[in-house]
BAKEVEX-944762 format. One record per residue: residue number from 1; residue in three letters; x, y, z of N, C-alpha, C, O in turn. Coordinates in pm, whole numbers, plus 32768, in hexadecimal, padded with zeros to 4 digits. Atoms other than C-alpha are relative to their C-alpha. Example, Ala and Ser with C-alpha at 12.3 -4.5 7.8 and 13.67 -1.06 7.14 Angstrom:
BEGIN
ATOM  num  residuo   n.X   n.Y   n.Z  ca.X  ca.Y  ca.Z   c.X   c.Y   c.Z   o.X   o.Y   o.Z
ATOM    1      Ala  8059  7F89  8000  84CE  7E3E  830C  805A  8078  8000  80C2  8076  8042
ATOM    2      Ser  7FAE  7F89  7FFA  8557  7F96  82CA  7FB3  806D  8049  7FE6  80DC  805A
***
This chain:
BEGIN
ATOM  num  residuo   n.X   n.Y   n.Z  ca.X  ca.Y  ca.Z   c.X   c.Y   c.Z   o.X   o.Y   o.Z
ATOM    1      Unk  8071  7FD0  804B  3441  C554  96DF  7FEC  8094  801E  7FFE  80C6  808D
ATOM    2      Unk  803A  7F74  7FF6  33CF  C6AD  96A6  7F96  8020  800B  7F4D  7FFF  7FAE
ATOM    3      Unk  8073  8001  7FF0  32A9  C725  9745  7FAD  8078  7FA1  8001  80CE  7F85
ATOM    4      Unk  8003  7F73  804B  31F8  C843  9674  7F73  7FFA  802A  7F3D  7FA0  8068
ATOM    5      Unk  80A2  800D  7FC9  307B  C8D6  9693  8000  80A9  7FA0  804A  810C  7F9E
ATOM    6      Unk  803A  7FA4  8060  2FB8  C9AC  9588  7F94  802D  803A  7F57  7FF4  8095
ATOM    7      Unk  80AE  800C  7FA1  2E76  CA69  95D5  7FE2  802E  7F4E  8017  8082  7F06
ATOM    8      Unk  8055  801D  8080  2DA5  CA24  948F  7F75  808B  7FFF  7F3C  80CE  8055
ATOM    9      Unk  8045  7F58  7FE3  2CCF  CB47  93F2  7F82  7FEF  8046  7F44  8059  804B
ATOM   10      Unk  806C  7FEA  7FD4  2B97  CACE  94AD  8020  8005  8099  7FCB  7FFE  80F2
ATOM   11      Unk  7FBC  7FB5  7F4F  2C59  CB27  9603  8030  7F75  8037  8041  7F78  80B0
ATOM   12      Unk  7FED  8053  7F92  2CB4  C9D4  966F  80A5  7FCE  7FEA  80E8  7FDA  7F83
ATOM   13      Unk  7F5D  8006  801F  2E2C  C95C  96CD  7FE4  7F90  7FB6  7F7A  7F53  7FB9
ATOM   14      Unk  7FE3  80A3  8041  2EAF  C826  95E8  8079  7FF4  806E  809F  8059  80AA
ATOM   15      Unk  7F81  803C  7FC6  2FCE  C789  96A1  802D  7F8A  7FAB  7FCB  7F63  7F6B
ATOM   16      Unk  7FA9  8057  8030  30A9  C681  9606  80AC  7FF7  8046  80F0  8045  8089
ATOM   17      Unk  7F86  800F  7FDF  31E3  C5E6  9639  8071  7FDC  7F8D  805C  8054  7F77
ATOM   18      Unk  7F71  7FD1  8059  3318  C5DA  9539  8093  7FB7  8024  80E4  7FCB  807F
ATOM   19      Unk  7F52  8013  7FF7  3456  C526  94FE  801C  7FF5  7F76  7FCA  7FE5  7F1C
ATOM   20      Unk  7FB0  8003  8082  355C  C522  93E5  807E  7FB6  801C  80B3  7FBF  808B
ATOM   21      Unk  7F59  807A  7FFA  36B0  C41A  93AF  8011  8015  7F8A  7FCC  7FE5  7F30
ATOM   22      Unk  7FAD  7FF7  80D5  3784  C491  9256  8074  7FAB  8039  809D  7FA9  80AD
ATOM   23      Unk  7F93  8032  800E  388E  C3C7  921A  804C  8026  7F6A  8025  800D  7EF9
ATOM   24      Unk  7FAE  7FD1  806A  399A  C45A  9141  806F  7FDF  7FDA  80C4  800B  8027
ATOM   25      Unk  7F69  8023  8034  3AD4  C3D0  9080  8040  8038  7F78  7FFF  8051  7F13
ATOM   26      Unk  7FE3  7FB1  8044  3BC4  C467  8FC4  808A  7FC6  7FC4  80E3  7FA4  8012
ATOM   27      Unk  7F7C  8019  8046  3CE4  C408  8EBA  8047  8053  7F94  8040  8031  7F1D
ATOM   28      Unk  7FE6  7FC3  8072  3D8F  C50C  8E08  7FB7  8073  8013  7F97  80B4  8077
ATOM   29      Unk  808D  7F84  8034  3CA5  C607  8D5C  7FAE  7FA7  8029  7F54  7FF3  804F
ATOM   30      Unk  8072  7FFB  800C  3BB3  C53A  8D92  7FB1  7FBB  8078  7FF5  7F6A  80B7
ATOM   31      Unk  8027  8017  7F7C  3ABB  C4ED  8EB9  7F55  7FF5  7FCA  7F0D  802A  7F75
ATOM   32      Unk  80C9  8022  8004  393B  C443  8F05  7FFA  8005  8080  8051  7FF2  80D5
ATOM   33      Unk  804F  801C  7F7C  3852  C451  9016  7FA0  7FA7  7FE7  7F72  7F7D  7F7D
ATOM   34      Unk  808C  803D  7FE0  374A  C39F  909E  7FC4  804E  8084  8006  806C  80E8
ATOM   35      Unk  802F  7FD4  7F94  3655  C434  9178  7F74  7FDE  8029  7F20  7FE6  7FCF
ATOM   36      Unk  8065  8056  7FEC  353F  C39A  9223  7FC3  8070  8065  8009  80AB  80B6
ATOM   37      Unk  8015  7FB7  7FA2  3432  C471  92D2  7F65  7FA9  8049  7F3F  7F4C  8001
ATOM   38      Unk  804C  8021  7F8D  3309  C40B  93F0  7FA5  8076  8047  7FC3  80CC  809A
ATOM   39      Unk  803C  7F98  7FA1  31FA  C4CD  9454  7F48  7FAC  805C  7ED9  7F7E  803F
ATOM   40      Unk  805A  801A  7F9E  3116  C46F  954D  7F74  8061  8056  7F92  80B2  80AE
ATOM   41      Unk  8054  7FD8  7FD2  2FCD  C4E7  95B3  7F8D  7FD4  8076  7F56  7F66  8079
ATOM   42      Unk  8031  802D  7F69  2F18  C4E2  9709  7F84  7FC6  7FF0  7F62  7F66  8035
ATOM   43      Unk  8097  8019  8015  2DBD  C4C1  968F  7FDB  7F69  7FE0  7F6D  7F46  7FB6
ATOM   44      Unk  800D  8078  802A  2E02  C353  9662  7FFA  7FCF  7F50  7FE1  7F5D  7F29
ATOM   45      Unk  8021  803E  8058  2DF7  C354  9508  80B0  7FCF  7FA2  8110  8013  7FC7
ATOM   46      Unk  7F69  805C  8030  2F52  C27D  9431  8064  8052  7FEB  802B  80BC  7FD0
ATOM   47      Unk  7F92  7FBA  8009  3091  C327  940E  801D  8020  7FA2  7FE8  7FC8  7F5D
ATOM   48      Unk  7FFF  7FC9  809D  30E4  C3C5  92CA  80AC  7FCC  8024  80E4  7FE0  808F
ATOM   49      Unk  7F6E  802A  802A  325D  C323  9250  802C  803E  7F7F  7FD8  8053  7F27
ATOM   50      Unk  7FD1  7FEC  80BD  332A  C38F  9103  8090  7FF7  8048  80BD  8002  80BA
ATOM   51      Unk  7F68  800B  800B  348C  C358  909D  8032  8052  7F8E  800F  8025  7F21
ATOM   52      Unk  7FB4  7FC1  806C  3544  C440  8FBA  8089  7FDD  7FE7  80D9  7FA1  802F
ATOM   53      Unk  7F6E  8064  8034  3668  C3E5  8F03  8049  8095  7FBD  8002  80F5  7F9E
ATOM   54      Unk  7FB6  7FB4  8058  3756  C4C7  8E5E  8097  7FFD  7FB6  80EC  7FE8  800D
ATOM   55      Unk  7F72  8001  7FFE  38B1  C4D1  8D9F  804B  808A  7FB8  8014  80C9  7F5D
ATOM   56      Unk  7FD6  7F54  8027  398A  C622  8D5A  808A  7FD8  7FD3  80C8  7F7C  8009
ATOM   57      Unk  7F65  7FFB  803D  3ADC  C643  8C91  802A  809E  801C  7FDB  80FA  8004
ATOM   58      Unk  7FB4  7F80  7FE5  3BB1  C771  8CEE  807D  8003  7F86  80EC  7FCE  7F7E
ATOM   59      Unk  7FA0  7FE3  808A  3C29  C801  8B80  8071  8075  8033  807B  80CA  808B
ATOM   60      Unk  7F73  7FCC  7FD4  3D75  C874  8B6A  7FED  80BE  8002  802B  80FF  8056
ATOM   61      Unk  802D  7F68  7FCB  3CED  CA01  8B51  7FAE  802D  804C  7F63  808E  8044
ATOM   62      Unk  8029  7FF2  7F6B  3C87  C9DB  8C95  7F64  8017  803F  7F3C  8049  80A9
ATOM   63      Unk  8072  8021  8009  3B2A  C98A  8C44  7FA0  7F86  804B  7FE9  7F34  8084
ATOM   64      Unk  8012  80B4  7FC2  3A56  C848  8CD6  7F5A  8029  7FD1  7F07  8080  7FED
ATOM   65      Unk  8087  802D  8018  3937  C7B3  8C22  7FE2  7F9C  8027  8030  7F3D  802A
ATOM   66      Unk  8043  8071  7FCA  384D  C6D9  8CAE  7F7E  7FC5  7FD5  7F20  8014  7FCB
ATOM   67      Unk  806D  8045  801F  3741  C5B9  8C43  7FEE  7FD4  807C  8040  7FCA  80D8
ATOM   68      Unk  8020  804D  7F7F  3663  C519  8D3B  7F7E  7FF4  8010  7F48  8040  7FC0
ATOM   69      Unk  8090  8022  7FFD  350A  C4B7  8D89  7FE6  8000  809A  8026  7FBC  80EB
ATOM   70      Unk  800C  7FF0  7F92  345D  C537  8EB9  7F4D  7F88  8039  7EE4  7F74  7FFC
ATOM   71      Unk  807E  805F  8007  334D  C441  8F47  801B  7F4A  7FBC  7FCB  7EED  7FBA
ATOM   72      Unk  7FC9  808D  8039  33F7  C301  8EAB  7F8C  7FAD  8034  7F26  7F97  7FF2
ATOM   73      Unk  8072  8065  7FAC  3324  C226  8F94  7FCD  8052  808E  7FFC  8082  80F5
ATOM   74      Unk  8079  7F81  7F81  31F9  C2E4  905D  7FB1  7F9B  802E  7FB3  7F22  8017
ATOM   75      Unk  8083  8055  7FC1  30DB  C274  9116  7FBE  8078  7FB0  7FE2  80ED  7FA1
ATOM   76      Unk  8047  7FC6  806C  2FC3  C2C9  901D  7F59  8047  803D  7EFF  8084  8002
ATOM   77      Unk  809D  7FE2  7FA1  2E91  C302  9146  8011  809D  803F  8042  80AF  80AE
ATOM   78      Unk  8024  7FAC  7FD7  2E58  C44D  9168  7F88  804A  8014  7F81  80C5  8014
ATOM   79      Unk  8095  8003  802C  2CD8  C434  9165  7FFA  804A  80B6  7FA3  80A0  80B1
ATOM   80      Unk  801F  7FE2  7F79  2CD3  C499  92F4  808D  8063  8026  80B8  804E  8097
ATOM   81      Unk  7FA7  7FA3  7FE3  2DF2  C5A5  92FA  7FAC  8099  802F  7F6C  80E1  7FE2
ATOM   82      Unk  802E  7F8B  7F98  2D86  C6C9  941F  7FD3  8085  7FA1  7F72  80CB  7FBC
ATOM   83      Unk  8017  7F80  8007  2D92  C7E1  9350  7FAA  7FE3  7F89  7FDC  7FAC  7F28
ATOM   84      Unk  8063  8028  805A  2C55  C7BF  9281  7FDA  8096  7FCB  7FAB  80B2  7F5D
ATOM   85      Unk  8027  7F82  8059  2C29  C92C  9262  802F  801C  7F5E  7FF9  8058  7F02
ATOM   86      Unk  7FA6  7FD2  807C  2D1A  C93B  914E  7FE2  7FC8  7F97  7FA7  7F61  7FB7
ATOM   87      Unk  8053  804E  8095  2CB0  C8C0  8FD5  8075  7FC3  800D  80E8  7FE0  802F
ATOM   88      Unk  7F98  807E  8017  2D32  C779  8F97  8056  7FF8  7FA8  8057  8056  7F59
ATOM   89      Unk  7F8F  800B  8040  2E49  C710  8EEE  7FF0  7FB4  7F64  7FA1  7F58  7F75
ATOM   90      Unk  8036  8044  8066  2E28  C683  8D77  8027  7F8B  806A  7FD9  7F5E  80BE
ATOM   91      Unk  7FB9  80BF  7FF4  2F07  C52D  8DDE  806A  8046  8073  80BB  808F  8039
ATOM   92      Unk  7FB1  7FF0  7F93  2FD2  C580  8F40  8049  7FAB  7FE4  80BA  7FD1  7FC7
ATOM   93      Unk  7F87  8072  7FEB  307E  C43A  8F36  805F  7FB9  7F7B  80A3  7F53  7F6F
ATOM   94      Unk  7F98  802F  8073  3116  C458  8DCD  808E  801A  8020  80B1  8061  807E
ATOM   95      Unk  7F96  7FCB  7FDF  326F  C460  8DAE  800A  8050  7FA7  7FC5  804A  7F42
ATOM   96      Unk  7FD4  7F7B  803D  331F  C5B0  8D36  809C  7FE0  7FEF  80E5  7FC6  804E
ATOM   97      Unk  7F88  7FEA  8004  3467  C5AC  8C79  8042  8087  7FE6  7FF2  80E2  7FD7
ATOM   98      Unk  7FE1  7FA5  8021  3533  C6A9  8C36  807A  800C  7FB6  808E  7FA7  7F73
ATOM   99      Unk  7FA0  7FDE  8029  3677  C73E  8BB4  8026  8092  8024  7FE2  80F1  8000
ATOM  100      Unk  7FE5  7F91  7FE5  3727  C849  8C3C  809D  8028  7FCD  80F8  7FDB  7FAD
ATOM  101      Unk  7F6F  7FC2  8030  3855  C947  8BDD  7FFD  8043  8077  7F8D  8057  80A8
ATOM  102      Unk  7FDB  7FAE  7FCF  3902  CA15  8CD8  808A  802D  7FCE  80D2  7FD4  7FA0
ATOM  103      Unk  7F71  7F8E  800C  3A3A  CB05  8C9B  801E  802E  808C  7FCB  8040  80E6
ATOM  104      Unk  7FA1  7FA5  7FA0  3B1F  CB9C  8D8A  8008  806C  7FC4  7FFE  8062  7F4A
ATOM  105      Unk  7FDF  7FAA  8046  3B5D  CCEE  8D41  8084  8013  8036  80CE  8069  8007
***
């Protein structure tokens, strides 16, 4: 686990703790992950979970696009998350897909 520690704008530290497990396979052009992340907070209050998913094809002009959905399956309680200074979030625990292009130059 990764330990980390914020100091929030009304001066006080946050601390949390942090892990991440991707699992990646690959055939060809083409390759998925899974990545599962864990964060843990001292203050006693539930652990925030999500899983992101993704799959990428590597086009033959040396391109790689990728679909994938980040948040697949979250924990949806973020009603007691430390940093309260900050304006809330519409929906924290939706999931976000995406689509990406990259190029090589």
């Amino acid at each position: 686990m990764r330990h980390s520690r914020l100091r929030s704008l009304s001066g006080t530290d946050v601390e949390w703790e942090s892990a991440a497990l991707s699992l990646g396979l690959g055939y060809g052009n083409f390759s998925g992950q899974l990545t599962g992340r864990l964060v843990e907070l001292p203050q006693g209050t539930a652990p925030w979970r999500s899983l992101d998913i993704g799959l990428s094809w590597r086009t033959p002009w040396h391109g790689e696009l990728s679909v994938g959905a980040k948040n697949v399956l979250g924990n949806p309680d973020t009603s007691r998350w430390p940093l309260s200074d900050l304006p809330p979030l519409e929906d924290p625990s939706a999931r976000v897909p995406y689509v990406r292009y990259k190029q090589d130059l």
